[in-house]
C-alpha positions in Angstrom: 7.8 -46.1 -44.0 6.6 -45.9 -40.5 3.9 -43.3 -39.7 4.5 -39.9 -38.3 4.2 -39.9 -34.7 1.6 -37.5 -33.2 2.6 -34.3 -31.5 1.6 -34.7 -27.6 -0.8 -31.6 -27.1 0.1 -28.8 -24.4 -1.3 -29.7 -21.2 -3.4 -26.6 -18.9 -0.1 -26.3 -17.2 2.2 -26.2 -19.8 -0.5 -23.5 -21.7 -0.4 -21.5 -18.5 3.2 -21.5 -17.5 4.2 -20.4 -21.2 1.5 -17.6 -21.1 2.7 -16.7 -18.0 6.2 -15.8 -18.5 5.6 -14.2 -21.9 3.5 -11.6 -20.0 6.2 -11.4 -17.8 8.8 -10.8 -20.1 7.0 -8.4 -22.3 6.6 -6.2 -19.1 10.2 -6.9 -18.9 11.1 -5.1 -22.2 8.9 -2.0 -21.5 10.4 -1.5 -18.0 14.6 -2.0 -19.2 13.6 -0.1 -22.3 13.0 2.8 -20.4 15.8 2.5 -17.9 18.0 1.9 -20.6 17.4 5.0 -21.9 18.3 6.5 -18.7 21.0 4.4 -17.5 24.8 6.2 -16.7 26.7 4.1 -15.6 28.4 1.6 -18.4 28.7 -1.7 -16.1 24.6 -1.0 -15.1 24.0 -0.8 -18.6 25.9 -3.7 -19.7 23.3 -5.6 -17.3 20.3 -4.1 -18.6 20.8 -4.9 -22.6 21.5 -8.5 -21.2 18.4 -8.3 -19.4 16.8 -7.3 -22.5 18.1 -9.5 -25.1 17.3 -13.0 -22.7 13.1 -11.2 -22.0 13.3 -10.5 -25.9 14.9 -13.9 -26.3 12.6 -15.6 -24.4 9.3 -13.9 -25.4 10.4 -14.7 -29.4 10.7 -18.0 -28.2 7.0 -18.4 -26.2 5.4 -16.7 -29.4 7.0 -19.6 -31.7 5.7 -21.9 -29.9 2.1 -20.7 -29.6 1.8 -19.9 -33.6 2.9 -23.8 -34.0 0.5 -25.0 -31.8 -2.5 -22.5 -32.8 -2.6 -20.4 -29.8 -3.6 -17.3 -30.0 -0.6 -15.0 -29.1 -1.2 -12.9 -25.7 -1.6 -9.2 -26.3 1.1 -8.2 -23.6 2.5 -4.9 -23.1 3.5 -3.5 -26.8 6.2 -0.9 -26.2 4.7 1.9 -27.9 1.7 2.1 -26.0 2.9 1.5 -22.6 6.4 3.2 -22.4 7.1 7.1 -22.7 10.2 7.5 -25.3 12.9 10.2 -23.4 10.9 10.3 -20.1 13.1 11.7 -17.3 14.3 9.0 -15.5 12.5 7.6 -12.5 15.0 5.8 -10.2 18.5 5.2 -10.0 21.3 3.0 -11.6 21.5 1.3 -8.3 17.5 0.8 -8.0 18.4 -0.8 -12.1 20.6 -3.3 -10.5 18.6 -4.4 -7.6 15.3 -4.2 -9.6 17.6 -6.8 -12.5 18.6 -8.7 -9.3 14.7 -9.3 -7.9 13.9 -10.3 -12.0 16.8 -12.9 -12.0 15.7 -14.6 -8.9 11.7 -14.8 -9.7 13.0 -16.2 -13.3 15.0 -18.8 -11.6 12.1 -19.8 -9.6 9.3 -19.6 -12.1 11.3 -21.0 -14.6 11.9 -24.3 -12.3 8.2 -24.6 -11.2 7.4 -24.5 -15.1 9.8 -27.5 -15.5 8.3 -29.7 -12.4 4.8 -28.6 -14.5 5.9 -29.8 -17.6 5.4 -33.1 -19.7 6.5 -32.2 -23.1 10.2 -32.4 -23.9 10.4 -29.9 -26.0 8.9 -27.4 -23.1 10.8 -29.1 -20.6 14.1 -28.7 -22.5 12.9 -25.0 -23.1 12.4 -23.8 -19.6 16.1 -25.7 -18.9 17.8 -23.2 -21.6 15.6 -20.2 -19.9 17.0 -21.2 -16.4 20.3 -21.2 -17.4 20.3 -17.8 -18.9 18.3 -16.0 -15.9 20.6 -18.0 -13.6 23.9 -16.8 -15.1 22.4 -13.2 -15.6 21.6 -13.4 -10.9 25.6 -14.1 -11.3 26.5 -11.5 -13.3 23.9 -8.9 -11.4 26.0 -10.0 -8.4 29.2 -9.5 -9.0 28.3 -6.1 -10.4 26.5 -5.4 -7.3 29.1 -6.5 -5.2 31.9 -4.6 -7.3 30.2 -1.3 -6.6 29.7 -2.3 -2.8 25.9 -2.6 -3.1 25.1 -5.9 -2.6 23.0 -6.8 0.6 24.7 -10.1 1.8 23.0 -12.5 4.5 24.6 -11.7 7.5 27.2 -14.4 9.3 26.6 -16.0 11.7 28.8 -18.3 14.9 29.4 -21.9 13.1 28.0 -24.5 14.9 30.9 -26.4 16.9 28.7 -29.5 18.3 25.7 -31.7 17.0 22.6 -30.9 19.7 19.0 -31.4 19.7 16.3 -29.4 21.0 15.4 -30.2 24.2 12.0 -27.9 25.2 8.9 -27.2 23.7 8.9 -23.2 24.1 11.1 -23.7 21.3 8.2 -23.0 18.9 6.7 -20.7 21.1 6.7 -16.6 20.9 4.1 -15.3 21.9 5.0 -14.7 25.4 8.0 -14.2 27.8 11.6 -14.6 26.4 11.8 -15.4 22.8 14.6 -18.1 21.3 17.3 -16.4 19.1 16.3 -16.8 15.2 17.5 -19.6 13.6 19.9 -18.8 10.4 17.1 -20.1 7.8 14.5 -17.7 9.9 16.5 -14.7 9.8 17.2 -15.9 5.9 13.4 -15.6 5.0 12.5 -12.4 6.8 16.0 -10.3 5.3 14.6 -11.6 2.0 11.0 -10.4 2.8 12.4 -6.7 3.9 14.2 -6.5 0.4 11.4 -7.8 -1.7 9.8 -4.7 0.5 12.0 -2.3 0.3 11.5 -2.9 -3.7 8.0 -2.8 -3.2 7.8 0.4 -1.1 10.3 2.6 -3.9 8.6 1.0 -6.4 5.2 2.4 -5.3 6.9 5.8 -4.3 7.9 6.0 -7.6 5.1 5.2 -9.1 2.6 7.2 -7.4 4.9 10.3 -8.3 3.8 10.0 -12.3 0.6 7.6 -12.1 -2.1 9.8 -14.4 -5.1 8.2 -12.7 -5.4 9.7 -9.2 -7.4 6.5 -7.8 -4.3 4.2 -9.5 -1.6 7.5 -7.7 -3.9 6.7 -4.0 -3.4 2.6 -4.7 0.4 3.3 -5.1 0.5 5.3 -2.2 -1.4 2.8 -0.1 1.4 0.3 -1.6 4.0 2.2 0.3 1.8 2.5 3.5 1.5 -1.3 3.2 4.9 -1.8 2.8 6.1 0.5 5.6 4.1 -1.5 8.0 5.3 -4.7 7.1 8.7 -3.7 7.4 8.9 -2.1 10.8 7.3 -5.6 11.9 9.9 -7.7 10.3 12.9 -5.2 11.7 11.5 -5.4 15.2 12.1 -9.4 15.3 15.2 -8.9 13.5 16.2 -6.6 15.8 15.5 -8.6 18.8 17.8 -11.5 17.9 20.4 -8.6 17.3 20.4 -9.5 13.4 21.2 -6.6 11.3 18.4 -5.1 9.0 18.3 -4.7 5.3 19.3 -1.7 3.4 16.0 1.2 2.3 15.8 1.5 -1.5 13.6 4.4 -1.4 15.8 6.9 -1.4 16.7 5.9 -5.1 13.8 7.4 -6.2 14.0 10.9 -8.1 11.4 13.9 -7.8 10.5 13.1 -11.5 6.9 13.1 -12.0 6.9 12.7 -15.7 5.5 9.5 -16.0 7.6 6.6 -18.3 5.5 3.8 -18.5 1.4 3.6 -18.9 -0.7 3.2 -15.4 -1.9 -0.1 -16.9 1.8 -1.6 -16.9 2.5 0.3 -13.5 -1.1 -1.6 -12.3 0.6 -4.9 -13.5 4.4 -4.8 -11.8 3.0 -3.7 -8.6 0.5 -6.5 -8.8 3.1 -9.0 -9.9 5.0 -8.2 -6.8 2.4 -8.2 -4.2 2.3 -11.7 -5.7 5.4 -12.5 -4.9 5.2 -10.8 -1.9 2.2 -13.6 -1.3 4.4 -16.5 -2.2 7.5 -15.4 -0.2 5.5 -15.7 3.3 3.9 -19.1 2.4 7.6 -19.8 1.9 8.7 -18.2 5.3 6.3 -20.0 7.1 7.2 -23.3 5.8 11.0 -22.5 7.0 9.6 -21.3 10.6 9.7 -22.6 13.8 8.7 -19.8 16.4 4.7 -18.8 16.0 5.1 -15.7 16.2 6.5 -15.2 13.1 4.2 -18.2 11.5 1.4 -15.8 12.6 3.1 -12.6 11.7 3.9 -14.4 8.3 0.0 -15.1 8.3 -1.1 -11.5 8.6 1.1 -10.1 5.7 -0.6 -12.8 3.4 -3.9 -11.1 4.3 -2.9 -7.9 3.5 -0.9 -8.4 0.8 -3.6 -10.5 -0.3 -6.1 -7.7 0.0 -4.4 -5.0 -1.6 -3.4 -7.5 -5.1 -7.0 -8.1 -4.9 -8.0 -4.3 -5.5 -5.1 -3.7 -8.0 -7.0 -6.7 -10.0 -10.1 -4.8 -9.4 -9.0 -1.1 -10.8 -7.6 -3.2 -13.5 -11.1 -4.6 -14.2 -12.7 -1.9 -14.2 -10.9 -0.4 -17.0 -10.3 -3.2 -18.9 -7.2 -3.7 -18.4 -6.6 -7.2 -17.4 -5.9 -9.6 -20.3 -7.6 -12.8 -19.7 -5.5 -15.7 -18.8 -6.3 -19.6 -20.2 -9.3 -21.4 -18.9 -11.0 -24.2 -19.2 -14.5 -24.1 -21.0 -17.5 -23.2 -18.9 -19.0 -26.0 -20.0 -22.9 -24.8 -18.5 -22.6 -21.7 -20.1 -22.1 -23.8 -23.8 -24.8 -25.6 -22.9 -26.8 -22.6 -22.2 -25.8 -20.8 -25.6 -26.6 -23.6 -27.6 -30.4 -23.6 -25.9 
């Protein structure tokens, strides 16, 4: 009989990736839980319990996985401490859709970086079944969205008739004089920056309605500031190569002020999305040509920068942020066994 191969350990990126997304999808639960509960229409609900099985599905999954391998389980967000059963609800059905729709496309994402991390088949093969689900879930978001007459589609624009090829330098300029029209993949990026922001800023307005902590109810509200800003900037260029703007989500916010989930998961979503919010310019800058908006695109990665850096800091401070995997501090070992 030939001997029993060895099982390849997890690599840091594999450990990482996996710890990752079952944070993510325990803050997942809490938040549908909730809307769930206060969810009217039948077609958003269908959404949500899909939602909720694939994070529950997914998060099962993760914890398998660590047990096997000896990992301690990360603590997450259990629902009972971080959710308020039959709180009033918070935003609307259509804010439940387009929040679903922002969680579809950061799974599809994630869940494709964790593959290109990957070694192991097994984890490989596991993010490729979690892709598939989140991806089919953006579909089905979609065409809900777009059955109700809600869904914010890229605008159209004049198909191009003849090959051509730039023929002057001010074509990356815009700083001064007259600026070129936005390219389509320009205009792409910064309609997909004013959602994410339009998320961020109801999210926060919502949130600093019912936060507990009145330093964690003035970071919220500094969220919305922050937001606001960034949004009138990205209108004006949008503006001036006559592309239409995207839709405002605030408005889907209610005057509740009961507060449905804990600040420490309120902390966390806002932090993951100035995250994202982080990620999306580096993305918009690699997909722009003028330097105006490679500079503009520079500035919102300081602030947004700034601002996830003090939500990490009141989370510190009250103990609130669950450590992520490291490597060994190898000096300090040294030093403890001295």
């Amino acid at each position: 009989m030939g001997e029993k191969a060895e099982v390849v350990k997890l690599t840091c990126a594999e450990i990482s990736s996996l710890w990752g997304t079952f944070l993510n999808d325990s803050m997942v639960i809490c938040v549908i839980t909730h809307f769930l509960e206060t969810v009217e229409d039948s077609e958003v609900k269908q959404m949500l319990e899909e939602t909720l099985q694939i994070a529950k599905n997914h998060k099962d999954t993760i914890e398998d996985i660590f047990l096997n391998e000896k990992i301690v389980v990360p603590q997450g967000f259990p629902i009972e401490k971080h959710v308020t059963p039959n709180a009033p609800r918070l935003f609307s059905d259509i804010f439940y859709l387009q929040f679903v729709l922002q969680l579809a496309r950061f799974g599809v994402t994630s869940h494709t970086s964790a593959i290109t991390l990957s070694a192991r088949e097994d984890i490989c093969q596991m993010y490729r079944d979690f892709m598939g689900h989140t991806s089919q879930l953006y579909q089905h978001v979609v065409h809900c969205m777009q059955s109700k007459g809600v869904f914010v589609r890229m605008p159209f624009m004049t198909y191009p008739e003849a090959v051509d090829f730039v023929d002057e330098k001010k074509f990356l300029t815009g700083w001064f004089g007259r600026r070129r029209a936005l390219l389509g993949m320009e205009a792409t990026h910064l309609i997909m920056n004013a959602i994410n922001n339009e998320i961020g800023k109801a999210t926060c307005v919502g949130f600093s309605q019912v936060a507990t902590d009145q330093v964690v109810r003035d970071y919220f509200l500094r969220g919305k500031h922050v937001c606001t800003h960034l949004l009138s900037s990205i209108h004006d260029v949008l503006e001036e190569s006559d592309v239409p703007t995207a839709m405002s989500w605030d408005q889907n916010v209610t005057n509740s002020t009961n507060t449905p989930f804990s600040d420490q998961l309120m902390l966390y979503i806002v932090g993951t999305l100035s995250n994202l919010g982080v990620a999306a310019y580096g993305v918009g800058i690699s997909a722009s040509m003028r330097r105006d908006i490679v500079s503009m695109y520079l500035g919102f990665m300081s602030k947004a920068g700034a601002y996830g850096e003090d939500g990490m800091n009141l989370m510190i401070e009250r103990n609130w942020l669950e450590q992520p995997p490291q490597f060994e501090d190898r000096e300090k070992l040294a030093k403890r066994k001295n």
